[in-house]
C-alpha positions as CSV (number, residue, x, y, z in Angstrom):
1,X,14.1,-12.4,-12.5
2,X,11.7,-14.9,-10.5
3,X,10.4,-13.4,-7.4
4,X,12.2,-15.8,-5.0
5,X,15.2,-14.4,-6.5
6,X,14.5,-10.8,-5.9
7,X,13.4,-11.1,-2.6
8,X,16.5,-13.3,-2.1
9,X,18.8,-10.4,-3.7
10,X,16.8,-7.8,-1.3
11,X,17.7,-9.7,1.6
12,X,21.4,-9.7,1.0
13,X,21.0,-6.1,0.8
14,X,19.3,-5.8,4.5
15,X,21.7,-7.9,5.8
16,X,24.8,-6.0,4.6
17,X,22.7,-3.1,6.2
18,X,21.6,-4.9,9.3
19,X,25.7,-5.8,10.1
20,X,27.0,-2.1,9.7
21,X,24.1,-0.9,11.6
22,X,24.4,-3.1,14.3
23,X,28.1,-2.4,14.5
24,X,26.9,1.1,14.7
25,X,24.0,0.8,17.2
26,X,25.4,-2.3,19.4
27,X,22.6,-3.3,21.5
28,X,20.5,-0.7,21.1
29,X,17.5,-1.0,18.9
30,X,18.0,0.7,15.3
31,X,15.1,3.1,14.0
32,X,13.1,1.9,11.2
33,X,14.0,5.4,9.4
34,X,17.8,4.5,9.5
35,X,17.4,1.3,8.0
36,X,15.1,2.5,5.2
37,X,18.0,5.5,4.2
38,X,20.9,3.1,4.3
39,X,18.7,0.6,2.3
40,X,18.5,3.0,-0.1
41,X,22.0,4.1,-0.2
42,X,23.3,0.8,-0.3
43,X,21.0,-0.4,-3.4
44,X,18.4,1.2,-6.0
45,X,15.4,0.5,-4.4
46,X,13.2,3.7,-3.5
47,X,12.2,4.5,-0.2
48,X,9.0,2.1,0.8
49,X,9.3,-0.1,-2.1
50,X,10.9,-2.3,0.3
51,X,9.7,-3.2,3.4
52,X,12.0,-4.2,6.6
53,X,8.8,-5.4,8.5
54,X,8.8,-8.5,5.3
55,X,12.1,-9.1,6.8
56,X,11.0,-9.7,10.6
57,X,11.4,-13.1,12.6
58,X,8.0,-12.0,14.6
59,X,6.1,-10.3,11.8
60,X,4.6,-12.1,9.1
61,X,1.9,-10.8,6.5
62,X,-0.3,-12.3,3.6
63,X,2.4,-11.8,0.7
64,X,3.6,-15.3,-0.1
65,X,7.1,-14.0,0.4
66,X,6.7,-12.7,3.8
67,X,9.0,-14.7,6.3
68,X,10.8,-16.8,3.7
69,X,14.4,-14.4,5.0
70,X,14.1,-13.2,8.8
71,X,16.7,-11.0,9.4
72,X,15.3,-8.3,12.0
73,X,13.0,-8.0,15.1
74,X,10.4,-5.3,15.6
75,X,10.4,-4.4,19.0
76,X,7.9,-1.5,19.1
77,X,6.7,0.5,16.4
78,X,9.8,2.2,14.1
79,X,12.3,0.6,16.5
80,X,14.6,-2.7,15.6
81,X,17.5,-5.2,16.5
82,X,19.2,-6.8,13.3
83,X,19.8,-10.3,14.4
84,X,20.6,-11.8,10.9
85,X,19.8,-15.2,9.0
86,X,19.7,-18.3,10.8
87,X,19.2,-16.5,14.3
88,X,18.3,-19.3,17.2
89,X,15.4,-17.0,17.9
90,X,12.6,-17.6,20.4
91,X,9.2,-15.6,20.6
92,X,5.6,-15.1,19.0
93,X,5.0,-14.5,15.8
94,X,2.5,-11.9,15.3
95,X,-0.1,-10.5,12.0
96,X,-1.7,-7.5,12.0
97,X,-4.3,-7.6,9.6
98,X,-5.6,-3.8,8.0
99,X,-8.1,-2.5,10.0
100,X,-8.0,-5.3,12.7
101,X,-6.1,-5.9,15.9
102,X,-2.5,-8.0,15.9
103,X,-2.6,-12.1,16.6
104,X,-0.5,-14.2,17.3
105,X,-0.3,-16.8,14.6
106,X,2.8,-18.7,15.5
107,X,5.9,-19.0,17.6
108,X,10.1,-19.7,17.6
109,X,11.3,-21.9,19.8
110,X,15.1,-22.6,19.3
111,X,15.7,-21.1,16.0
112,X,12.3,-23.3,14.3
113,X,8.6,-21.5,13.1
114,X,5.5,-22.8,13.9
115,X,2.5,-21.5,12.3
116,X,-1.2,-22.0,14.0
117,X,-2.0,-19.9,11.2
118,X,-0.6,-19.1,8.1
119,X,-2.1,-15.8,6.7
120,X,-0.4,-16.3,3.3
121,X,-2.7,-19.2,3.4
122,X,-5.8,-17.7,4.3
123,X,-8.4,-15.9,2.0
C-alpha cells in the first residue's frame, strides 16, 4: 500500500468517527481521548500510531502527509470540533515546531489554504 493510500484509508476512518462523535457531542468540542478510543475501536490501529492533530485544518507539521485530509479543528490542547472534508473553513494555520514556540505559517479563507511557509518544505 502507497502512503497516500494509507493516510487516505485512515482518513475515512476519522471521519466515520468524527460524524458519530459529533452526533454525540453537538457543538461542544470532543476530547482528543475520545477520538483516539473510538479510533481504535472502529479500526486496527493502536493508540498513538495515528495522530488526529495530522488531521487538523489549523495544524500542520513537517510529515509530507500532514494537511493533505483536514477533517478536525484543535481548539485548545486535547479539545476538538469534527467539521469534516471539504469544510468552507476560515482561520490561521499554525506549526509548532519541538522545542520552539507555535507560528503561524498559513491561513483559510473560504474553504482555500495558503501557506507563507510550508514546513514539509523546509529543512
Amino acid at each position: 500500500m502507497k502512503n497516500s493510500d494509507y493516510y487516505s484509508n485512515v482518513a475515512k476512518y476519522y471521519e466515520q468517527v468524527g460524524e458519530k462523535l459529533k452526533n454525540k457531542y453537538g457543538e461542544k468540542p470532543i476530547p482528543k481521548h475520545i477520538i483516539e478510543k473510538e479510533f481504535c475501536n472502529l479500526s486496527n490501529y493502536a493508540k498513538g500510531g495515528v495522530l488526529v492533530t495530522d488531521y487538523c485544518y489549523n495544524l500542520i507539521n513537517k510529515a509530507k502527509y500532514s494537511f493533505q485530509h483536514s477533517l478536525f479543528e484543535r481548539i485548545g490542547r486535547g479539545l476538538f470540533y469534527y467539521l469534516g472534508p471539504g469544510y468552507n473553513y476560515n482561520g490561521e494555520i499554525t506549526w509548532k515546531p519541538k522545542g520552539k514556540k507555535k507560528s503561524v505559517v498559513g491561513y483559510w479563507r473560504n474553504g482555500k489554504w495558503y501557506l507563507d511557509n510550508d514546513p514539509r518544505k523546509s529543512t
